[in-house]
N, C-alpha and C positions, 0 to 999 in steps of 0.2 A: 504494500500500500504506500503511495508516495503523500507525503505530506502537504498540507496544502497550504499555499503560500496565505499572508492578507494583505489587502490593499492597504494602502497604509497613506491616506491622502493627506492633502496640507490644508489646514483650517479655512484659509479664503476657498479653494472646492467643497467645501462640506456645507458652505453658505449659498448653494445654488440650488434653487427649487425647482425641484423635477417631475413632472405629469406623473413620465414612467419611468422605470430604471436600467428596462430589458432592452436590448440591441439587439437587432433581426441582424442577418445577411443584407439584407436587403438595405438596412440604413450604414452598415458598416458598405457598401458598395457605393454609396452618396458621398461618405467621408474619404474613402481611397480612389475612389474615382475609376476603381478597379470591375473585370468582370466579375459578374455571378459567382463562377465555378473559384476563382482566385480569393471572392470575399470567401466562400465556405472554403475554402483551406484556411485563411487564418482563422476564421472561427473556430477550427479545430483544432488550430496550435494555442487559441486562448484556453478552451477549455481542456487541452495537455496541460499549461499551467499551470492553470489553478483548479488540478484534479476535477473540474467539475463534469458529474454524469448529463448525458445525453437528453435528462427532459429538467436536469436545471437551468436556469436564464443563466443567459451572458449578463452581465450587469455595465452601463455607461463608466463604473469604477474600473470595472475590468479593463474595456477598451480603455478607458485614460492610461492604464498602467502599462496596458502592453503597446501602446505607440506612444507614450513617453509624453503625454499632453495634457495638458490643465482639465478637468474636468468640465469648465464651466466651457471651455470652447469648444467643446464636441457638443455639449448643450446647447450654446448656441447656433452651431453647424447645424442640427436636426432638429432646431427652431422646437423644442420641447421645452422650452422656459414658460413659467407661468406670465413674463412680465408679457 
């Protein structure tokens, strides 16, 4: 069993208010700009990292960690802010 890492964000991203938490393929392909079949491989190397099974959400935390990006600008990217 591999351990499973935490996200471990900085206090100004934990200040963003978020509709939803879960990241499709589909919005991770808006954000890379990448095909379909490309976004679900990194979905899969996300959920390689942080052990997570096949009918857990990917979480916007997750994305932020594994492309190394503030939270709030992937929230703003897919326009899921309350403001």
């Amino acid at each position: 069993m591999v351990a499973a890492k935490f996200v471990i964000a900085k206090m100004e991203d934990m200040e963003v208010n978020l509709r939803r938490l879960s990241v499709f393929t589909a919005d991770l392909q808006l954000i890379l700009g990448k095909s379909m079949r490309t976004c679900q491989r990194h979905m899969q190397l996300i959920r390689d990292m942080y052990a997570l099974e096949k009918q857990q959400p990917v979480t916007v935390y997750h994305v932020a960690e594994y492309l190394d990006t503030p939270v709030s600008k992937i929230a703003a990217f897919l326009k899921i802010n309350r403001n």
